[in-house]
N, C-alpha and C positions, 0 to 999 in steps of 0.2 A: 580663740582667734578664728575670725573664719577666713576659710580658704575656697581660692579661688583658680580657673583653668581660665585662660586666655583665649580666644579662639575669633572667628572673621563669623558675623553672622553673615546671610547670603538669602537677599529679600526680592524676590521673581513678581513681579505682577505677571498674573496668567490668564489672560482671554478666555473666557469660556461661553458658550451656549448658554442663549437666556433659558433655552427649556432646565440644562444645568443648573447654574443657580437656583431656579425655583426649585429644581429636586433637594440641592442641599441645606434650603433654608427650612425645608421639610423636613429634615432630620434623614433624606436618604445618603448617605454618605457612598453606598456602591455609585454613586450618579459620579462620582471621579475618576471611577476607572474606566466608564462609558467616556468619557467628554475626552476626543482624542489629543488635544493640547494638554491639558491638565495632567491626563494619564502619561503623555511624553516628558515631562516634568518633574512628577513623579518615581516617575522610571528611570531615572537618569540619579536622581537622588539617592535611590535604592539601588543603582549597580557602579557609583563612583564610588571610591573608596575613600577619598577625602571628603566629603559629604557625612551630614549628619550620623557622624561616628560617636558614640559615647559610652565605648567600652562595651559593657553589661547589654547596647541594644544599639541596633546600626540603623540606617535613614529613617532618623528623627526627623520632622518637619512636623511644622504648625501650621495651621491652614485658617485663612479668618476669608471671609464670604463680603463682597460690597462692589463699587460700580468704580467708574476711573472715570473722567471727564476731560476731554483735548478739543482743540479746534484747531486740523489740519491746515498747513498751508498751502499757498496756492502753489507750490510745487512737490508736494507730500503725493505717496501716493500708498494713502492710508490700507490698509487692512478692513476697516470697516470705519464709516464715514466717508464724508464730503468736506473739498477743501473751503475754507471761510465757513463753516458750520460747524455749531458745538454738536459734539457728540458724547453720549452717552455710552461706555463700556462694561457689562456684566462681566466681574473681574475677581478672580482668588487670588490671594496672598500666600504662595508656599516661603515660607522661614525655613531655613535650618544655615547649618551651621561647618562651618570650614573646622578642622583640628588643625592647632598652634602647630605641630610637629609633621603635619600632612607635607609631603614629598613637594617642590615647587613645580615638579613634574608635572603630580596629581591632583594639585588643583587647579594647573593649565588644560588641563583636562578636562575635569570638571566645568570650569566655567567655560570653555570654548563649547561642550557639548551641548550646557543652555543655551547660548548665543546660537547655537545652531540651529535648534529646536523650536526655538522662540519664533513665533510669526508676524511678530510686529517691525514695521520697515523701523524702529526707533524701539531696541528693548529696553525693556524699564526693570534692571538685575539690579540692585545695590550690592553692594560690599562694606560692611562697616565693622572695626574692630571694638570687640566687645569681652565680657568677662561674665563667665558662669560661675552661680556658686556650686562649691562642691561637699557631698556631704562626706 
C-alpha cells in the first residue's frame, strides 16, 4: 500500500533581476542568494518552521526559472510596468510546502512573513492542499 503525508503546498512567484535569471539559466545557482527578493524568500523559507519541513531535511523548496506576463491597470501601480501595457516579468517559482500538523500559529506566520516580503502591489502566493508520497 502506498502511503501518503497531507500537507498545503505554498507556490511564491518571485520577481527577480533579468541579470538573475540569465545567471540561473546558466546553471549559476549562487545568482539566488545575490538577487535580494528571491534571497528574502528563501530566507523566510529556511527560518519558518512550518515551511518546508520534512523530517530528515528542513526548507525544502523547488525552484523552476520563466517569465509571468500582466497588463496593469490604469489604477495599479505596478512594481515594474505600465498601466494598459503588457508586461513581461523575469520570474522564479519557489514550491515548498506547509506540514499537516504545523501550529495555525506557524503558518500565520509563515505566510504573513511572504506577504510581507513580497514586492508586488498584487502577490501571486498560492496555497493549495496536496499529498506527498511517503517512503
Amino acid at each position: 500500500m502506498i502511503a501518503f503525508r497531507t500537507v498545503r503546498a505554498v507556490r511564491i512567484h518571485v520577481p527577480v533581476a533579468p541579470e538573475t535569471l540569465a545567471a540561473l539559466l546558466a546553471g549559476e545557482s549562487a545568482a539566488m542568494e545575490r538577487d535580494p527578493v528571491l534571497y528574502a524568500m528563501l530566507a523566510i523559507v529556511r527560518d519558518q518552521p512550518a515551511l518546508g519541513d520534512f523530517g530528515l531535511y528542513n526548507g525544502v523548496a523547488e525552484i523552476a526559472l520563466g517569465w509571468e506576463t500582466f497588463t496593469p491597470g490604469p489604477d495599479a501601480v505596478p512594481t515594474l510596468g505600465t498601466a494598459d501595457e503588457t508586461t513581461f516579468s523575469p520570474t522564479v517559482t519557489v514550491t515548498t510546502w506547509l506540514r499537516d500538523d504545523a501550529a495555525e500559529t506557524d503558518v500565520d506566520a509563515a505566510l504573513a512573513a511572504l506577504m510581507s516580503a513580497h514586492p508586488w502591489e498584487v502577490p501571486v502566493i498560492e496555497v493549495t492542499e496536496s499529498r506527498l508520497l511517503l517512503r
